[in-house]
One Martini backbone bead per residue (centre of mass of N, CA, C, O) as a GRO file, in nm:
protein
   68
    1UNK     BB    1   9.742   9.174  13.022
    2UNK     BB    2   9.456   9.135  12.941
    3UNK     BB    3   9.150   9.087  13.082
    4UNK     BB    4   9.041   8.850  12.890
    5UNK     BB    5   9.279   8.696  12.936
    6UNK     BB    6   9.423   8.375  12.958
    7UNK     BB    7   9.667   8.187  13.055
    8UNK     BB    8   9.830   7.972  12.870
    9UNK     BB    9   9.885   7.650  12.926
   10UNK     BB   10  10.105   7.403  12.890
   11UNK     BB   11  10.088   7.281  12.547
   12UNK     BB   12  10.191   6.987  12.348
   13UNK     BB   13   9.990   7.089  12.103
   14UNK     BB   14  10.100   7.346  12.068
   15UNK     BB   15  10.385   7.335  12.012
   16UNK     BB   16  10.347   7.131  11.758
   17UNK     BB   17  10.192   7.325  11.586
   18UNK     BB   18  10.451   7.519  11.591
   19UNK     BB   19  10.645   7.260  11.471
   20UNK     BB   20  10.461   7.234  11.187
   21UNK     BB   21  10.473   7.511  11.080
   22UNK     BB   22  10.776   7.511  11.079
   23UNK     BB   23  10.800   7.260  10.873
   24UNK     BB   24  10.618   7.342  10.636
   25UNK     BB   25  10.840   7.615  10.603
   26UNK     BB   26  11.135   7.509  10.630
   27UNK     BB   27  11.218   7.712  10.902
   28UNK     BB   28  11.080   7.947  10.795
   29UNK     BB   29  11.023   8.228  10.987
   30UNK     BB   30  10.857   8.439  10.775
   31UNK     BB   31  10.682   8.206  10.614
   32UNK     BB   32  10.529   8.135  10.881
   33UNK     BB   33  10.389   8.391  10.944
   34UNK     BB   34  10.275   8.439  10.715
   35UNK     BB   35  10.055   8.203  10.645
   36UNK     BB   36   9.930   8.291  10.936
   37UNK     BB   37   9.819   8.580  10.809
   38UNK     BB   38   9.674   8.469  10.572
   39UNK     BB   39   9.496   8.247  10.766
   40UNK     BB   40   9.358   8.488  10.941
   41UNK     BB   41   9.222   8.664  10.711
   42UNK     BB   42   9.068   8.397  10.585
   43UNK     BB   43   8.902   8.410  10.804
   44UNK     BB   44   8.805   8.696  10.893
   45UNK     BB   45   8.622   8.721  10.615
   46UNK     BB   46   8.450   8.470  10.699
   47UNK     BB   47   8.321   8.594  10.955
   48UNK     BB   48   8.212   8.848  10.823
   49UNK     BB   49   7.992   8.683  10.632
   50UNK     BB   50   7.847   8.530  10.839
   51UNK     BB   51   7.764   8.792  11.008
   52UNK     BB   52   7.579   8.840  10.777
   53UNK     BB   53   7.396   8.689  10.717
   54UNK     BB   54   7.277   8.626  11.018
   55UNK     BB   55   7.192   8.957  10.997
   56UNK     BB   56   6.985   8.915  10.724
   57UNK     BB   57   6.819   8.667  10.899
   58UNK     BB   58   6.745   8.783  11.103
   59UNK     BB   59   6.559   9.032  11.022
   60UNK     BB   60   6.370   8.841  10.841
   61UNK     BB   61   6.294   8.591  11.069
   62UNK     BB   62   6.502   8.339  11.060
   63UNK     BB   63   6.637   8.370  11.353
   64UNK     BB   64   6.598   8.325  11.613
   65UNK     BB   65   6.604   8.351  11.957
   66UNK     BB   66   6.687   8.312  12.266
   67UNK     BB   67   6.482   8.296  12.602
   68UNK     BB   68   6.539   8.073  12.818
   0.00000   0.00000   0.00000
């Protein structure tokens, strides 16, 4: 286990949303991870535009930093 990760506790919650994904697929368990990757995708694409956004902000002094 890589040393940032912590170990996830038994959680019913995530159980459901993994019984709930693959009823989304009918069963099929190809189509459950394919949908997984492809929403991880646009997922990663949405960040990665935030991060242009919010560093083009920065950048012209829009941005605060906190600084304590």
């Amino acid at each position: 286990m890589p040393p940032h990760a912590e170990p996830i506790p038994d959680d019913d919650g995530l159980e459901a949303a993994v019984n709930q994904a693959i009823a989304a697929c009918d069963g099929d368990l190809r189509a459950t991870i394919r949908a997984l990757i492809v929403a991880n995708d646009y997922l990663e694409s949405e960040v990665a535009e935030l991060m242009k956004a919010v560093s083009r902000a920065y950048m012209r002094g829009r941005f605060n930093t906190y600084s304590g």
